[in-house]
N, C-alpha and C positions, 0 to 999 in steps of 0.2 A: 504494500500500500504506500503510495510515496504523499508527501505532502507538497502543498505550494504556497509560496512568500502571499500569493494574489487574493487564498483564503479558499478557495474549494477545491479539493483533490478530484481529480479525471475520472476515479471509476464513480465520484457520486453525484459527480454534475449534473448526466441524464436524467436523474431521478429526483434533483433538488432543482433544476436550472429553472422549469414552466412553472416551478410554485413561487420561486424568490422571485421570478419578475410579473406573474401577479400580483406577491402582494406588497412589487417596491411601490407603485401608486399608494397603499395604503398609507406605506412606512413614511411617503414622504410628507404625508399630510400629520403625523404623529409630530408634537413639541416636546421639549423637552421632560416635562411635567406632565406629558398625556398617557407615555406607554402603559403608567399602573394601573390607569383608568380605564384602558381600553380591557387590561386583565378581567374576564369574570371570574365571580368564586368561584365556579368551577375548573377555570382554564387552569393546565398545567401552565407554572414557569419554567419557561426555554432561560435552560442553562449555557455559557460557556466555561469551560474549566481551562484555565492557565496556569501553567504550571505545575507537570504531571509527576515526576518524581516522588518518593518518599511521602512528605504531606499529603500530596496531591493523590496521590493514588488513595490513601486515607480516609480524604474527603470525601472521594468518589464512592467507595464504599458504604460512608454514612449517611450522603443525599439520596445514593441508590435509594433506601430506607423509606421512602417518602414517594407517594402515591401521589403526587402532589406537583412533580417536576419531569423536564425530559432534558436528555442533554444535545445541544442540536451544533455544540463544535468543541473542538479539544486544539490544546495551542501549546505549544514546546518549542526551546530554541533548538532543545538535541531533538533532527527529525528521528531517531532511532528509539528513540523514550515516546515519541508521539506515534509510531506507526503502533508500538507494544500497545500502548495503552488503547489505541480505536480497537487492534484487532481485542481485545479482550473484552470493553466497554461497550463497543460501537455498537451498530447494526450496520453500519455500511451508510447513513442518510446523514452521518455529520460529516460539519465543515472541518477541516485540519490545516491545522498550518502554522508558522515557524513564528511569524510576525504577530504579537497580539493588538497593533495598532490597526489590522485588517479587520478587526472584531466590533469597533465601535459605530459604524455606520450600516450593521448590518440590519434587517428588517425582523430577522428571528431568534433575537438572543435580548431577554429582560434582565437580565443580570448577567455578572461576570463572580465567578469561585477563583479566587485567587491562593495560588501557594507557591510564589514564587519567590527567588530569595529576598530577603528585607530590605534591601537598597532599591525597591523597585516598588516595594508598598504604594510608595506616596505619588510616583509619578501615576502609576499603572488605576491607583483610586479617583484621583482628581479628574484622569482623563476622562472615565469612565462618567464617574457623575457628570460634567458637562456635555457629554453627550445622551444623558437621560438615561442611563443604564445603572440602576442597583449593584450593591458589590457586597460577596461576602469575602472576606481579606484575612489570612493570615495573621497570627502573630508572630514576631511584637509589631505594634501597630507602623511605626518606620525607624530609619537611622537616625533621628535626630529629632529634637522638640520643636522647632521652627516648622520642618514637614510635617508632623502631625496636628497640628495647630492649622496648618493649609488643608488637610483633609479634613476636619472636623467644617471651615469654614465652606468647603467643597459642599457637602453632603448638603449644610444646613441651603446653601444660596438655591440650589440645585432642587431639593426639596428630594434628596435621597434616602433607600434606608441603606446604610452601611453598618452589618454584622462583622465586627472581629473575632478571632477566632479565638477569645479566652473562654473554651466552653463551658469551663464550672458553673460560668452562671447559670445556664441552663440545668445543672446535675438538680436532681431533687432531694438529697441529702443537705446537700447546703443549701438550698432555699428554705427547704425544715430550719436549719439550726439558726442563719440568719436571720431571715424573717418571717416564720411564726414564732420561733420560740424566742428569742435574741440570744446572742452569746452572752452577755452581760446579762442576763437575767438570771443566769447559772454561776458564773462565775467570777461575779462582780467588776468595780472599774480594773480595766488592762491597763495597764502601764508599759508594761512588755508584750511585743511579738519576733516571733526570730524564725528566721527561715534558710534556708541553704540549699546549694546544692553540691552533693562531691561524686569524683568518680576516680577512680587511682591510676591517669593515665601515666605514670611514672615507668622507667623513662624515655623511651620514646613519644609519644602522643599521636599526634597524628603523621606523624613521618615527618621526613626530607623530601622536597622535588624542588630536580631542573627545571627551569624554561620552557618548553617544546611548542612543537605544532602543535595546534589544538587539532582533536579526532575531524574528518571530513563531516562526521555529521553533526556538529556543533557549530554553534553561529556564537563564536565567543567574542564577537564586536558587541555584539546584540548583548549578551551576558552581561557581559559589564558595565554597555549601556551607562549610565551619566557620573560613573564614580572613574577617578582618574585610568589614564591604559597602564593595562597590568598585561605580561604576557602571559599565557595560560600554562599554568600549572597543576600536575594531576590531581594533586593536594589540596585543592578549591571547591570546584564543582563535581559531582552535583549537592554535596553534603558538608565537606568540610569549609566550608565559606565561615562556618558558624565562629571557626577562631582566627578570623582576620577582619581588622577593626575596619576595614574600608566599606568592608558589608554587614556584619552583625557582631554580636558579644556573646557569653555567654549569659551575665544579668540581663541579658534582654532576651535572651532564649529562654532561659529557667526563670529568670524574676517575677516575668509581668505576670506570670499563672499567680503567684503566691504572693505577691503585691497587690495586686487585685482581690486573693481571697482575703486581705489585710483590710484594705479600704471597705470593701462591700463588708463585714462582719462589725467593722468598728464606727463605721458610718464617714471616714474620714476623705477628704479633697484629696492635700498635697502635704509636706510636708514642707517646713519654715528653714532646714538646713540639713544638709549634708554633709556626711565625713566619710573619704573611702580611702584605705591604704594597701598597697597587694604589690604584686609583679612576676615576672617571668623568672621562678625562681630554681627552677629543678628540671622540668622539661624537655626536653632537645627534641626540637622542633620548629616547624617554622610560622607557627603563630604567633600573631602581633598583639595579642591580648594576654592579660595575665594567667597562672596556671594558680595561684596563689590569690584570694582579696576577700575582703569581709569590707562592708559601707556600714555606716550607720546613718539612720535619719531620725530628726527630729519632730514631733508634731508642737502646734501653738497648742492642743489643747493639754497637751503633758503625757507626752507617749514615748517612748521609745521604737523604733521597728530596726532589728539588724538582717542583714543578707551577710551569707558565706559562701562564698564558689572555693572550693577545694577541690584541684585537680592531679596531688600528686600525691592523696590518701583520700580513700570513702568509706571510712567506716562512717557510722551514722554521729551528727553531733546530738541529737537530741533524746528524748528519752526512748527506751528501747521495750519489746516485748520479752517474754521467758527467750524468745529467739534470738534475740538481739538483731529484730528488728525495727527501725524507727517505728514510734506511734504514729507519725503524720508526716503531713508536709510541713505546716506548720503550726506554731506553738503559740498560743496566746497564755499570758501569766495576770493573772488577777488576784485583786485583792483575797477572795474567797477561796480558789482556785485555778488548776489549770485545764486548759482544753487543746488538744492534740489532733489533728483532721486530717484526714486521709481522704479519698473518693468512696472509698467503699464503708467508713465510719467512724465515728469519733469518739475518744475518749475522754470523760472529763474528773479529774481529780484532787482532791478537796485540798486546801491548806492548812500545814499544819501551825497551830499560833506558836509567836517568837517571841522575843524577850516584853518581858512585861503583861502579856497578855492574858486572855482566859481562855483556859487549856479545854477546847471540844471543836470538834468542826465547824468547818464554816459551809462546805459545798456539798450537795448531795452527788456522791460519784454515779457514776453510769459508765456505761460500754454502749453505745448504739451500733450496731453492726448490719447490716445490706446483706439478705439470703436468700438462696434458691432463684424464686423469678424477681425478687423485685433486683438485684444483682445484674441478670439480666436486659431488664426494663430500663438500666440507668448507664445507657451508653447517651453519656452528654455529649460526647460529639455529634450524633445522628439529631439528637436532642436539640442541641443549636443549630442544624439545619436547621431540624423542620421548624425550629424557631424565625430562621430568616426567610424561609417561605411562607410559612403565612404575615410576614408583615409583610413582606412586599406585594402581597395581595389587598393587607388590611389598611396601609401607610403608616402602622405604629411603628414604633421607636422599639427595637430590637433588647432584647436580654443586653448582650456586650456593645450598649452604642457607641460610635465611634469616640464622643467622645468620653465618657467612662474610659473605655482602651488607651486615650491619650492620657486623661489622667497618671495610669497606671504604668503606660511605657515610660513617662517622663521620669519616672522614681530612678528607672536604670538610667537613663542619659544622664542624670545629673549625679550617679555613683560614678561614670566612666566620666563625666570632666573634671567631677575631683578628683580624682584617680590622676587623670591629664595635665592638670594643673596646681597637682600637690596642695590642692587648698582647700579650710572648711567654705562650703559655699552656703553664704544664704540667701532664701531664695523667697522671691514674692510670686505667689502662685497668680494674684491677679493680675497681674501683667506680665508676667513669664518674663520676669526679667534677675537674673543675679544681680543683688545691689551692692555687694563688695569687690567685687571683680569685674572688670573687661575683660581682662586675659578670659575668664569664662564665659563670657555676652559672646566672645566672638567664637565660640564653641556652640552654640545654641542651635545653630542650620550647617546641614552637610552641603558642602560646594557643588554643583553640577557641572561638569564638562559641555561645550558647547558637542552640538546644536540641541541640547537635552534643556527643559528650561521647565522649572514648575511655577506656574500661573494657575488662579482659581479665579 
C-alpha cells in the first residue's frame, strides 16, 4: 500500500474520489464554527489519526472502542509505520499520507487524534483549530508555556473542543475520590504531595549514535519540522526523542499525568515558585536532559508539591506494599492522614499524633481497590475518547480541557528552566510571566525555525 504527500493513496481513490467531490460543494459552504453543527447525534465523527507509532497505535485501539467514530485517514512521516498501521486498521477507504498539512482542508475528517512527538503539539493544534477541525492531542500539552498559552487561545477564538491526553480525568476511581468524596475530606489539609518517576537506566541508557542517513522511508525534514536541523540519528525517533530537550523531557512525559492528578485533587491553579536541581550525572548516553533531578514547587495557598525523575536507580521512593511495591503514583500527606493513588486504587492511612499531642487517630484507613469487571470497565484511555467524542458532538468542554492540560504542563517547563537557569523562579501565574528573572522570560516560548511560524 504506498502513501502520497497529495493525501489519497491510488488503490482508494476509485472508491473515495465521486464521494469527496460531491461533497466538496458541501464542505465549501461549511465555516469554520459550522462543521459540529452540521454533526447529528447520531452521525459518527470522521477521524484523522497523526501520528501512528507507539501512542498512536494506542489510541487507535481505545477510539476503536467507540461506536460512535470512523476513521477516514491515517498520516505518518515514516510511510512504513503508515502503510503497517492502514493495512491493520484500515479497510482500504482511508486517506494516507506523509504530510498532515494535506488533512486540514479536507471535506471528511471532524477532528484530528494527534500523537505525535511534543515539538509539534502546538503547531499541529493551532493549525487545526483554524481551520475548524476538533483535536484530541497528546500529552504533554507542548515544548514550552508560551505555545500552550497559543493553543488554549486557538481553541477558545476558534470555538474548538481540544481533548489532551491526561486520561485520569476520565478514570472513574479518581473522579470517586476527587469529586464525590474529596481527598481532604478523608485526610484533612495537605501540605505535602510528592511524586516521581524512576527507572534504572544505568549505565548505558538509551545508547550512543552517529549521524547517518535517515531510512528512505522517513521524511526526517518533516520530523523535525520547526525545532532547529539536527541530522538524524537512530537514537531519536521514533521513541527516544523523549531525552532530548529540543523535543520533550522526561517531567513532561511523566509529570503532567501526576501534576495534574495534584491540581485536580487539591483544587489548585499554579504554583507561586519553583526550585529544580539534577543533571546528567551517571548515564552515558547521548541525552540532553538530566538522568538525575527532583523540583520543588511552591503553592500561595501553603502547599508543598515535589517531583523526582530518577534515572540511574528505580526502586520505588515512596511507601511500598508486603511486595515492595509503590502504593501509588502519588502521595498526598495531610494533616489526619495519608493517601496513596494508583489507577486501579487507593490507599489511605491515618496519622499517627506527634509531640505534644493526643495519642488516637485521626483518619479512618481504607484500601479501595478496582475488581473483576469494574477493573475492566476502567480503561481511561478508551474513556477519554469516548469522552472527546461526544463533546464534539455536544460543544462541551472536554474532561482534560486544553486549558486545565496547560495548566499542568506548565508545572514541568518551569522545573526545566530552573533547572536551565540554576535559579528559584517565581512565578505569576496571571500573566505567565517570571518576575525575578529575564534570563527565564526568555525561556518561556520554544524558537521556531523558518518557514514554520505559530500564529492563532
Amino acid at each position: 500500500m504506498s502513501s502520497s504527500k497529495s493525501g489519497t493513496c491510488r488503490r482508494t481513490f476509485m472508491k473515495t474520489g465521486a464521494a469527496s467531490a460531491l461533497g466538496f460543494g458541501l464542505a465549501a459552504l461549511q465555516t469554520e464554527t459550522s462543521r459540529a453543527q452540521i454533526l447529528g447525534a447520531n452521525e459518527k465523527v470522521r477521524l484523522a489519526f497523526v501520528g501512528l507509532a507507539n501512542r498512536g497505535g494506542q489510541l487507535l485501539t481505545a477510539f476503536s472502542k467507540s461506536p460512535d467514530m470512523r476513521i477516514t485517514a491515517f498520516c505518518d512521516v515514516d510511510s512504513k509505520q503508515l502503510e503497517t498501521t492502514a493495512e491493520r486498521w484500515g479497510d482500504g477507504s482511508q486517506t494516507l499520507t506523509t504530510d498532515f498539512r494535506t488533512l486540514y482542508d479536507r471535506n471528511d475528517v471532524d477532528a484530528l487524534v494527534l500523537a505525535t512527538p511534543d515539538h509539534w503539539h502546538a503547531y499541529q493544534t493551532v493549525e487545526a483549530c483554524k481551520a475548524g477541525l476538533d483535536v484530541y492531542c497528546e500529552k504533554p500539552l507542548a515544548t514550552s508555556i508560551g505555545e500552550g498559552r497559543m493553543m488554549v487561545q486557538a481553541a477558545r477564538k476558534y470555538d474548538r473542543v481540544v481533548q489532551i491526553g491526561i486520561h485520569r480525568r476520565s478514570a472513574p476511581l479518581y473522579q470517586r475520590l476527587f469529586n464525590e468524596l474529596g481527598l481532604e475530606n478523608k485526610i484533612g489539609r495537605v501540605t505535602v504531595a510528592r511524586t516521581g518517576h524512576c527507572s534504572n537506566m544505568y549505565p548505558n541508557g538509551m545508547g550512543k549514535a552517529k549521524p547517518t542517513a535517515p531510512p528512505e522511508n522517513l521524511d526526517w525534514e518533516l520530523w523535525v519540522g520547526p525545532r532547529p536541523a539536527q541530522e538524524y540519528q537512530e537514537n531519536i525517533t521514533p521513541y527516544k526523542f523523549r531525552w532530548w530537550g529540543n523535543y520533550s523531557s522526561q517531567i513532561a512525559n511523566q509529570g503532567v499525568h501526576f501534576f495534574d492528578l495534584i491540581r485536580w485533587a487539591l483544587g489548585e491553579k499554579a504554583p507561586c515558585s519553583v526550585c529544580a536541581m539534577g543533571g546528567k550525572y551517571v548515564v552515558d548516553d547521548d541525552r540532553t536532559i538530566p538522568d538525575t533531578m527532583s523540583a520543588c514547587f511552591e503553592f500561595a495557598s501553603g502547599r508543598l508539591v515535589t517531583f523526582s525523575h530518577f534515572e540511574s536507580n528505580g526502586n520505588p521512593i515512596m511507601a511500598t506494599d508486603e511486595n515492595y511495591r509503590a502504593l501509588g503514583f502519588v502521595e498526598y500527606r495531610g494533616t489526619q492522614g495519608s493517601c496513596y493513588v494508583y489507577d486501579n486504587r487507593y490507599v489511605v492511612k491515618t496519622e499517627k499524633p506527634g509531640q505534644f499531642q493526643e495519642k488516637k487517630a485521626r483518619a479512618q484507613e481504607e484500601v479501595y481497590q478496582l475488581e473483576g469487571d469494574a477493573v475492566l470497565n476502567a480503561d481511561a484511555t478508551a474513556l477519554h475518547a469516548q469522552n472527546f467524542i461526544d463533546c464534539v458532538k455536544s460543544r462541551k468542554r472536554p474532561n482534560t480541557d486544553v486549558e486545565e492540560a496547560h495548566y499542568s504542563t506548565t508545572m514541568s517547563h518551569l522545573a526545566n528552566i530552573s533547572l536551565a537557569t540554576r535559579q528559584r523562579i517565581e512565578w505569576d501565574a496571571e500573566n505567565e510571566r517570571v518576575t525575578n528573572s529575564e534570563e527565564a522570560n526568555d525561556l518561556l516560548f520554544a524558537p521556531y525555525r523558518d518557514p514554520w511560524k505559530l500564529t492563532v
